[in-house]
N, C-alpha and C positions, 0 to 999 in steps of 0.2 A: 554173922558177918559174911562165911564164905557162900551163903545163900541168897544173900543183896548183890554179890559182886558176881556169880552168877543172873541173874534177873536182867540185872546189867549189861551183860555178856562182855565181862571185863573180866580179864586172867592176869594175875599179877604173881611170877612165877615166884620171887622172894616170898612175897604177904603170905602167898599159898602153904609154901615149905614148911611157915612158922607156924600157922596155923594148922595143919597137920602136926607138925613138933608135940605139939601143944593140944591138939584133941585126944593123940594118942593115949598120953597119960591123964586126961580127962575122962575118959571116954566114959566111966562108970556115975559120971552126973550128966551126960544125954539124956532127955526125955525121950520116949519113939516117936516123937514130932522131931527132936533135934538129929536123929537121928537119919530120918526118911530124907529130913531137908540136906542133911549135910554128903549124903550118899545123892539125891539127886543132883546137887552142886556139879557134882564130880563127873559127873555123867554130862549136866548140860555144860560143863567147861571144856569136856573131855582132858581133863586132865589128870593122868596116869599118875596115879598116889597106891601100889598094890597093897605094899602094908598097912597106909589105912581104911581100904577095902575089906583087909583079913580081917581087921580090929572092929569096924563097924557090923561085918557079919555075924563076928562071933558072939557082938553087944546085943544085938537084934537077935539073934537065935534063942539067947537067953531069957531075951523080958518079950518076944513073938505074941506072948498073952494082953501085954499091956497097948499094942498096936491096934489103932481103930484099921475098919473097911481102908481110907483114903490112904494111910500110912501102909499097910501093905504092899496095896497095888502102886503106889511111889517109891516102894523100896524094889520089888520087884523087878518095875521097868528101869530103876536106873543101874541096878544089876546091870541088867538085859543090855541096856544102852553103852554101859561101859562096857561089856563083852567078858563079863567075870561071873563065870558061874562057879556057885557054892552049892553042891547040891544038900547040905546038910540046910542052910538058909534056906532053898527053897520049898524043901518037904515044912520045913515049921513053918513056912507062909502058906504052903499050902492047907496044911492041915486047920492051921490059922483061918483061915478063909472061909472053908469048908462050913465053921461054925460060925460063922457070921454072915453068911452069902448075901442074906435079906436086908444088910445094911447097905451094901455096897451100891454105888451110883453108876448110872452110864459107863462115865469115863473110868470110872474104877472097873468095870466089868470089862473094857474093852483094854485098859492097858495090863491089868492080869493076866490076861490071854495072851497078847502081844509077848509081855513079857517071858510066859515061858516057852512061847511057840520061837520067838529069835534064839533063846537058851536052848532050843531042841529038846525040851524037858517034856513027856508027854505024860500029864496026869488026868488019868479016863474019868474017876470021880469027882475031879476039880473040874476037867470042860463040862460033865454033865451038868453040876452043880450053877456054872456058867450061863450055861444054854437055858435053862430053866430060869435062869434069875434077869437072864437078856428077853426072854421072849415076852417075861410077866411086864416088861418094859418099855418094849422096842421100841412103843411113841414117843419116847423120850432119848433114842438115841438121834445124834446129830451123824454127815454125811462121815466124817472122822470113824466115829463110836463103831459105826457099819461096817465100813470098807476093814480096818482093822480087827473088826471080830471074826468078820470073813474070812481073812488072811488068815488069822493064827489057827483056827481051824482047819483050814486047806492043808496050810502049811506042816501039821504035826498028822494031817492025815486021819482027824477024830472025825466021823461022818454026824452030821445030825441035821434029819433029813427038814423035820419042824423049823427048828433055826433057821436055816437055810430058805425055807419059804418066809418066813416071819421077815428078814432079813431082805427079802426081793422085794417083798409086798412096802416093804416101809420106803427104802432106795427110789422106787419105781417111783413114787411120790414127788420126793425130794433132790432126783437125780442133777437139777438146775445148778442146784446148790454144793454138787460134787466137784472136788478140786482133781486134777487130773491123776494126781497120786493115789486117790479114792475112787476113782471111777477102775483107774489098770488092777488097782486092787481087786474091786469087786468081781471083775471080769476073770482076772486070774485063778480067784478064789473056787469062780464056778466051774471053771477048764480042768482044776486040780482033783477037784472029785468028782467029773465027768457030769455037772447037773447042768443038761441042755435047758434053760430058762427062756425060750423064744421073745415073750414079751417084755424082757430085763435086757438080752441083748441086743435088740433091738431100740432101746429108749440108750443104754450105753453106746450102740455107735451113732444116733442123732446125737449126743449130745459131747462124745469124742471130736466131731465133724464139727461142731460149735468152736472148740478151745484147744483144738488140734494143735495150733501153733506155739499152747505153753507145755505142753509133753514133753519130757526129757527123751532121749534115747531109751533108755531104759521103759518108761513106758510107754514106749511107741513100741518096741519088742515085745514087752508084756500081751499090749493088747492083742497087736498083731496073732502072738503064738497063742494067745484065747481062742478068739475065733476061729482058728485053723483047727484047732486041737477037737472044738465042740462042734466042727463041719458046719460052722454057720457062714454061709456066702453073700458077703457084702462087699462087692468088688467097689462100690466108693468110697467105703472106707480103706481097704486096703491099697486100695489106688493111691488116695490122698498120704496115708501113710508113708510108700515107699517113697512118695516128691517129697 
């Protein structure tokens, strides 16, 4: 129910309350489908339920074995999403993970990432594990899958230098189809660990200059502070930016 009423993006603060009441002392007949869903809920409603955050982590720490590839990387990010980190949860999903990597899908590979890079959680054996199981793939990530696998990389500061080309090579492709928040992404990603990519950023500011005008502030700063950072000089872009 609270997973329809999120999809919805309908928050119904009584229905919620009760429904938490009531999963609480349920909790031990979740499936780890009902489980991933009911924790993503919560995340895409944002709506702050701690106690049944505690109870759905501890449920999920416990049965971690019975979680497929997708239910993981959906428990993860919606951890991640809600801003609650367990790190006892995340070691059993990671380690979780670890032994299944070869199941796991695009979007499962990029929101795993995501997820523990927003957590600040930085596990060396789970990115490698990552990187390996994104590269055997990359034709099958989408401009999303890219931009955020970049990021969470960047972000926790795990270098891998393969990925990273794997990663430009595919984008450089596909860059048309980059949404502005994947494109500052990408950008960001490659300024954070110093990888000057000449013919990436150069296809990122043609293609910045295209869809300039849906950039938020945020990445209009982003980008800006890319290029500065990786001394690459494209004063029409930066031109166009500061108007």
């Amino acid at each position: 129910l609270v997973w329809a009423f999120a999809v919805l993006s309908v928050s119904n603060s009584p229905l919620m309350a009760a429904i938490s009441c009531e999963a609480r002392v349920r909790m031990g007949e979740f499936s780890p489908q009902g489980l991933a869903n009911a924790v993503w809920a919560l995340a895409a409603l944002a709506y702050i339920d701690d106690p049944l955050m505690a109870a759905i982590a501890a449920s999920a720490s416990i049965r971690i074995d019975e979680f497929r590839s997708q239910e993981l990387a959906c428990t993860a990010w919606a951890f991640a999403k809600y801003q609650y980190v367990d790190q006892p949860l995340l070691d059993a999903i990671a380690a979780a993970a670890l032994r299944t990597i070869a199941d796991f899908r695009p979007q499962s590979l990029s929101n795993i990432a995501w997820a523990f890079a927003a957590s600040s959680i930085t596990n060396v054996p789970l990115f490698k594990a990552i990187a390996s199981a994104s590269m055997a793939r990359i034709g099958e990530f989408g401009p999303q899958e890219l931009g955020n696998t970049a990021w969470a990389f960047a972000k926790l500061g795990v270098w891998h230098g393969p990925l990273l080309k794997s990663i430009s090579s595919a984008a450089l492709c596909r860059l048309r189809d980059f949404a502005p928040q994947n494109l500052s992404n990408l950008a960001w990603s490659c300024a954070a660990v110093g990888l000057l990519d000449t013919p990436l950023m150069q296809a990122i500011s043609a293609e910045a200059m295209r869809t300039l005008g849906h950039f938020s502030p945020q990445q209009l700063s982003n980008t800006a502070w890319s290029f500065a950072t990786l001394c690459v000089e494209d004063l029409p872009l930066i031109a166009a930016i500061s108007s």
